[in-house]
N, C-alpha and C positions, 0 to 999 in steps of 0.2 A: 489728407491723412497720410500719415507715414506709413511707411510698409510694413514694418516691424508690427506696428499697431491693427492692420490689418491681417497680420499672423496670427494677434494675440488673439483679438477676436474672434478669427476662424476657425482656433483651436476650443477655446471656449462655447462654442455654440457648436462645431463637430460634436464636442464630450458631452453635452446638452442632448443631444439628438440620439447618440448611440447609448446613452443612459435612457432616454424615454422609451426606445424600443426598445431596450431589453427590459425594460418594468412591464411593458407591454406584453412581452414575449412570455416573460415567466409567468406575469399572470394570467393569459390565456394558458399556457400550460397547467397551471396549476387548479384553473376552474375546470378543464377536459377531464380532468381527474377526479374533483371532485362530482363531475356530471354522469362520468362513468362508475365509481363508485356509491352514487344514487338511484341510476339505469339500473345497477347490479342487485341492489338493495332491495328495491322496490320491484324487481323481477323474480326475488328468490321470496320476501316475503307472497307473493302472489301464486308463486306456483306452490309452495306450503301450502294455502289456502286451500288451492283446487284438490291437493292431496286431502285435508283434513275432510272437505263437505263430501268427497268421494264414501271417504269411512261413513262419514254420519248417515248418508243417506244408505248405506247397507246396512249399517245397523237399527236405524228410522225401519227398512222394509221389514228385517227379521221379526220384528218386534211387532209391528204392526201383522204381521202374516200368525206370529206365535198368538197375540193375543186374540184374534177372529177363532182361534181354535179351541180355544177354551171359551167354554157355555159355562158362566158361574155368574151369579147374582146375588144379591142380599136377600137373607131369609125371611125378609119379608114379604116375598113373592107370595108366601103361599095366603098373604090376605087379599089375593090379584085373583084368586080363584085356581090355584095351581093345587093338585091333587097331590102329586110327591114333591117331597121338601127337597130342594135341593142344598147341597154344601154352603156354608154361607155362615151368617152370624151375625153379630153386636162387635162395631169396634172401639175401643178405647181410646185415648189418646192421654197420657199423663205422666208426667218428671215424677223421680223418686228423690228421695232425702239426700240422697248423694249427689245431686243434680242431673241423673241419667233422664236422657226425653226415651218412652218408649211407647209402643204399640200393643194392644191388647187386644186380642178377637176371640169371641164365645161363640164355639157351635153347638147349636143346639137349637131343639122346633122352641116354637114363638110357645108356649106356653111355660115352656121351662125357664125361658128369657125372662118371663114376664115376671114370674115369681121371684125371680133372682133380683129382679131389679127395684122389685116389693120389699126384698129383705133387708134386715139393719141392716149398720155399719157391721165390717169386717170389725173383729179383736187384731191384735196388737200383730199375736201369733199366726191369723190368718191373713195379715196383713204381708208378714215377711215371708209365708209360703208363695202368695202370690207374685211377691216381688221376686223369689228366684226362679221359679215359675216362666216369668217372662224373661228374664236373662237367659232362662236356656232357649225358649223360643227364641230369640233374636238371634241367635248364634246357628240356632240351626237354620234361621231365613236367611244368612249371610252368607253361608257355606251354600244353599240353593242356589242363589245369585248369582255366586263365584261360577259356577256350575254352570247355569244360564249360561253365562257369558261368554264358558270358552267354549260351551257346544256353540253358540253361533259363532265364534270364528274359528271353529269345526268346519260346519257349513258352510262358510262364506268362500273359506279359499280350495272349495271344492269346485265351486263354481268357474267356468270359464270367465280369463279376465277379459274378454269384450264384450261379457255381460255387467260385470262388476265394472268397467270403465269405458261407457257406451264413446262411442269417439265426436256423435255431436254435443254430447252432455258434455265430456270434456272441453270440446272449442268452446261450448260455450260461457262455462266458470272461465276457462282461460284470460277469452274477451270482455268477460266480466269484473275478472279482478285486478287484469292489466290499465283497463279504463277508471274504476275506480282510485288506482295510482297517479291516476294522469299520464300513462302509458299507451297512449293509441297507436301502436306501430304493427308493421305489418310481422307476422311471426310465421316460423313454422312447426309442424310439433310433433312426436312418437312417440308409440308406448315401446319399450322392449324389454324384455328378459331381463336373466343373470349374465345370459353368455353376449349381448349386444345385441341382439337378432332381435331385429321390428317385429312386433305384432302389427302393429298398422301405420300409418304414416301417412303425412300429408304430401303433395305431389311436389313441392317444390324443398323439401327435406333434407334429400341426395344432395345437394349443394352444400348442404354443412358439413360432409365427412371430413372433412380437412381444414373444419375453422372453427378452432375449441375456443378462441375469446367471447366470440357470441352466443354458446353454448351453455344453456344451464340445465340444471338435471335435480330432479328430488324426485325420491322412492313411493312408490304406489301402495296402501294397507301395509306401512311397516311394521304392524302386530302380525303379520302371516311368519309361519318359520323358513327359517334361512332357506329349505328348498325353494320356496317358491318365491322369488322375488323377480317386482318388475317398476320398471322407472318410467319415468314421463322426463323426455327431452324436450325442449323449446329452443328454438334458431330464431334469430334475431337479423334477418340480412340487413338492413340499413341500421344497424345499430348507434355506427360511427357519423352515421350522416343525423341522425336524429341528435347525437350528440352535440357534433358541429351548427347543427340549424339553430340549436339553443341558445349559441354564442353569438348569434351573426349582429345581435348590437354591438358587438366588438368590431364591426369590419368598418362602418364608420371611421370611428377613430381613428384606426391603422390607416385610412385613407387620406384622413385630416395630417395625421404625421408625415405621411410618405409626400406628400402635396408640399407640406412646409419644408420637407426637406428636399425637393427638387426646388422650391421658391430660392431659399437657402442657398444651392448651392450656386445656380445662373448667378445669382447677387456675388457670391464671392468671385466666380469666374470673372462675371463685368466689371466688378472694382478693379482686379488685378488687371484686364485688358486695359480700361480707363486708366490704371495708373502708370502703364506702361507706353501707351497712346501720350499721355500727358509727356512724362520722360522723353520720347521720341520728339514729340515737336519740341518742346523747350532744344533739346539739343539739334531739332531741324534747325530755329532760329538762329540759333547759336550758331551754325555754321553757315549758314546763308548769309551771316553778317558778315562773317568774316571774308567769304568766298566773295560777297559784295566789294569789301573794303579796300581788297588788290585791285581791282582796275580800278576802282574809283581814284584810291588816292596817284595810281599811276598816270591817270587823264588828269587830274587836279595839276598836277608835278605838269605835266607838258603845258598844260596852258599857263603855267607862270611862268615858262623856261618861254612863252612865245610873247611874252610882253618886254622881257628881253630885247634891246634894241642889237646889241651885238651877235644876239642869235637869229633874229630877222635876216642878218645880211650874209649868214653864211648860208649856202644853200642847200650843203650835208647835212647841217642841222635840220633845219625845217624837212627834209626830208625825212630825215632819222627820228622826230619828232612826229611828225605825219605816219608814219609808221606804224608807233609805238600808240598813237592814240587809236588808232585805226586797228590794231591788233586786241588794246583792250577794249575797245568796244564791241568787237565778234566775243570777246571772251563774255564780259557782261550780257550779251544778246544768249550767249548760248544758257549764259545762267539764269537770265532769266525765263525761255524760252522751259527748260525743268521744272520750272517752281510751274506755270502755267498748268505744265503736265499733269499735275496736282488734281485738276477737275476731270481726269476720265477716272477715276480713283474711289468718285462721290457713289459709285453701285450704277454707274450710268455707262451705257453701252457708247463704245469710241466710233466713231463718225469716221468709215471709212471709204477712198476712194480706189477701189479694187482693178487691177488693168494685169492684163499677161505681161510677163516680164521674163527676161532670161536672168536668173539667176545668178550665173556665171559671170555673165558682163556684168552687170550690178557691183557683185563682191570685187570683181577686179576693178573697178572705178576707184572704188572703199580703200583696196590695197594701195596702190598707186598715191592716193593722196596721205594718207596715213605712212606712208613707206618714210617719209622724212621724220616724223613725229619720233618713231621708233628706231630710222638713224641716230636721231641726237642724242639719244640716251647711249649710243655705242650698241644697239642691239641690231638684230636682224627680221625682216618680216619673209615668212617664205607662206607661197600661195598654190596649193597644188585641186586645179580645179577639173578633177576629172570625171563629174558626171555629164554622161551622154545627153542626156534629157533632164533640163534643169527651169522648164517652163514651170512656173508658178503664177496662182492670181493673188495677187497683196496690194497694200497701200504702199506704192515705191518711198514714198517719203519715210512711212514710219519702219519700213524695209530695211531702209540705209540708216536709220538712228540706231534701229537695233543691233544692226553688227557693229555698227561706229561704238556704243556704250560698251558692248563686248572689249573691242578693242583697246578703249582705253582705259576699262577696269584691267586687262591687261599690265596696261605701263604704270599705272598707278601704281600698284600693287607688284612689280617688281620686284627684283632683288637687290638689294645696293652694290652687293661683293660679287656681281655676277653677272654678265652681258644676257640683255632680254632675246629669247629664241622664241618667235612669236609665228605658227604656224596657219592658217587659215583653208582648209578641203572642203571637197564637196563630193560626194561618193549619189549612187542608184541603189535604190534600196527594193525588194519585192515588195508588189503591193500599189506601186505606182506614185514611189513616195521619194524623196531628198533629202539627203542628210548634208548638215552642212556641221562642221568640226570647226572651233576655234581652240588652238592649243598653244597652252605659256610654261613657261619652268620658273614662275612667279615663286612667292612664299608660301601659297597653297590655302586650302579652306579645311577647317579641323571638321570631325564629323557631326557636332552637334550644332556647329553654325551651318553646316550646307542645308540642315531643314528650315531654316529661318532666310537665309538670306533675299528669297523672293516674297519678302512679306515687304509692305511699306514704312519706311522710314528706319528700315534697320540696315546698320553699316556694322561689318567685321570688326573687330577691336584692332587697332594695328597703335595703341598707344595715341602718345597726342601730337602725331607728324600733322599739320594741315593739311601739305601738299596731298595727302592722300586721299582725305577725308571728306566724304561728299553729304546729299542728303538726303540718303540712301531710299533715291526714286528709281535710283538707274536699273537694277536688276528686276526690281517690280515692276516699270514700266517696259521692259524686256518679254518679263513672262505675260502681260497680260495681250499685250500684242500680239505674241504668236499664240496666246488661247483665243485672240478674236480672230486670227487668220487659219483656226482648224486646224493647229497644230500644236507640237510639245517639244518642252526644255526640258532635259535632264544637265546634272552636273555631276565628274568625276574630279577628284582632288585630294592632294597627300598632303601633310605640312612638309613646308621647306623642299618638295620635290615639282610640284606644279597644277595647273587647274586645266581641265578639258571641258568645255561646253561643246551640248551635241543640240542640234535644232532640227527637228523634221519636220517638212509640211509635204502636202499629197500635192500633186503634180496636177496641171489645167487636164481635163476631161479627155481637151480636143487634139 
């Protein structure tokens, strides 16, 4: 798959993704709102409530107390064996021409009744006496009533209000009408005044002074006059969590999404590794062919120039021959010997043979033969080996490859217009540890390649010189060797002024 196409993709399925959670997002916002403005609803319809049965049932007791006080009965008590008649009568019940429905009561003893009820039909004329008759009565039993009414809440708001709003009667409409919503949550709740001031309150109350969202309030007997007014508070402390628990089928999903989008994104990250992985060896092969194809065709070339009968007999040649095949064969050994390297690379720990070693002598063995390597190009190696104490335990083998690749990414990577100044120290660090320096005035490492260069199979870009060009094991096979021998590489470098590798390892115990 192309890159390009794996952009396309991943931009596609990113807008995918950040489009689902924000449908996600808003819609959980916009149900919190509606949950909350349902919680609100059915909280304020409820605490109405409690107000409303509060009145009823003061006015239920007035009435019930008014009417035990009045002793009055139908006059026909006195066929019960009752000596004095008491107040009482015959009531009527019957609509007039006009369609009025009215009520009709006759006082008077049972024998006056009785004769009355003997008597014809009323005339026409006593018919419409009677009818205004009862219109004035009805008007004066309405003005009674009126009467009634506001002497009991006369009365009522004389009474002390923790009589008139007993506090378990209260919780208990409270829990009663909250339930009935489908409201089982824990509350808190006060009566208080005009001026704020509690009449009573429940203990855990004092916690809402400072949290008005949870807060709801409706007025207690608001037929009493403006002096006397008093409210019922309700606290709500887990409001928001009653809210949120409503929703938690929502939390599913957000997991299902958040799931696919870590699947998601591992996938694009490994495409893009795999596709660069892929790139790297294609171009490993690519160079390994060709870093093959110089000595090859250079051994090929000697052995036809040895079937040569004129060149059998001179004995320069065959020397100069013998040389040259002998030169590229250390060369091919040494390339092959890289490519092998290949398998400590596989996640598999490197097989090493650890021995105390001087340091010192080591590196100066390295200089000494490298010293001509670095002649020929017209440069200089200088070696300034001044740590006191330079015992290390390492794999001497993989000890000396590692400065040797230092070294010759060195020349590789030279300057063309400029003689190589190629330095090599070795410094005492606190701590009981060795620095060892290799320093060049090469073409230098820009900054966003010095983070990659100890990855595998990645080489600098230096264009398409060969001679440069390797496959790119050398620096990785670098750092992972001294991460097996307990130690660390850093890398300092400018373009076009030059590269410093610093190497530390801790020094033998003993």
């Amino acid at each position: 798959m192309k890159k390009h196409t794996i952009w396309i993709l991943t931009i596609l399925m990113a807008l995918t993704f950040v489009g689902l959670l924000f449908m996600q997002v808003v819609y959980m916002r916009n149900m919190a709102q509606m949950r909350y403005e349902q919680f609100s609803e059915a909280a304020k319809q409820a605490l109405y409530m409690v107000s409303d049965k509060l009145s009823h049932d003061e006015t239920k007791r007035f009435l019930e107390e008014d009417v035990d006080s009045i002793q009055s009965s139908s006059i026909y008590a006195q066929y019960f064996g009752e000596t004095t008649p008491r107040l009482g009568g015959v009531r009527y019940s019957f609509t007039t021409s006009n369609g009025l429905e009215a009520d009709l009561t006759i006082k008077a003893d049972a024998g006056t009744i009785n004769n009355l009820q003997g008597a014809s039909r009323l005339t026409e004329s006593q018919y419409n006496a009677v009818n205004n008759s009862i219109h004035d009565r009805y008007m004066m039993q309405k003005d009674m009533i009126d009467g009634v009414i506001l002497d009991i809440m006369a009365q009522a708001s004389i009474r002390p209000i923790t009589e008139r709003a007993d506090s378990t009667l209260v919780d208990n409409y409270i829990r009663t009408e909250l339930k009935s919503r489908g409201l089982e949550v824990p509350y808190e709740f006060a009566v208080v005044n005009g001026n704020g001031v509690p009449v009573y309150r429940t203990e855990g109350f004092g916690a809402a002074a400072d949290d008005e969202n949870n807060m709801f309030v409706v007025r207690l007997f608001p037929h009493d006059g403006m002096g006397k007014q008093y409210f019922l508070k309700v606290y709500f402390p887990n409001r928001k969590d009653y809210v949120y628990s409503s929703m938690s089928f929502m939390l599913p999903m957000i997991g299902f999404t958040v799931v696919l989008l870590i699947i998601f994104v591992v996938t694009i990250i490994t495409a893009f590794r795999q596709k660069k992985f892929s790139e790297m060896k294609n171009d490993f092969i690519n160079n390994m062919t060709h870093e093959f194809k110089t000595p090859i065709s250079s051994i090929s070339l000697a052995a036809q120039m040895l079937n040569d009968q004129t060149v059998r007999k001179s004995p320069m040649m065959l020397q100069q021959i013998s040389t040259v095949i002998s030169d590229e064969t250390k060369r091919l050994r040494f390339q092959v010997e890289k490519v092998l390297q290949m398998s400590m690379f596989e996640g598999r720990k490197a097989t090493l043979r650890l021995q105390e070693i001087d340091a010192n002598s080591v590196i100066y063995s390295i200089v000494n033969t490298f010293k001509l390597k670095v002649e020929k190009y017209g440069g200089k190696l200088v070696s300034n080996l001044d740590a006191m104490n330079a015992l290390v335990e390492v794999d001497e083998m993989h000890f000396t490859n590692v400065i040797f690749n230092l070294l010759d990414n060195a020349v590789k990577y030279r300057k063309e217009d400029e003689p190589l100044c190629l330095t090599v120290a070795t410094r005492d660090l606190p701590g009981e540890k060795l620095e060892i320096t290799i320093e060049d005035n090469g073409i230098g490492i820009s900054k966003d390649n010095q983070k990659k260069i100890f990855e595998k199979f990645y080489r600098v870009p230096t264009g398409n010189r060969h001679d440069v060009k390797g496959f790119g094991l050398g620096l990785a096979y670098v750092y992972k060797m001294i991460t097996e021998l307990g130690g660390e590489i850093t890398v300092e470098s400018q373009l076009n002024v030059g590269t410093k590798f610093k190497i530390i390892l801790p020094l033998t115990k003993n």
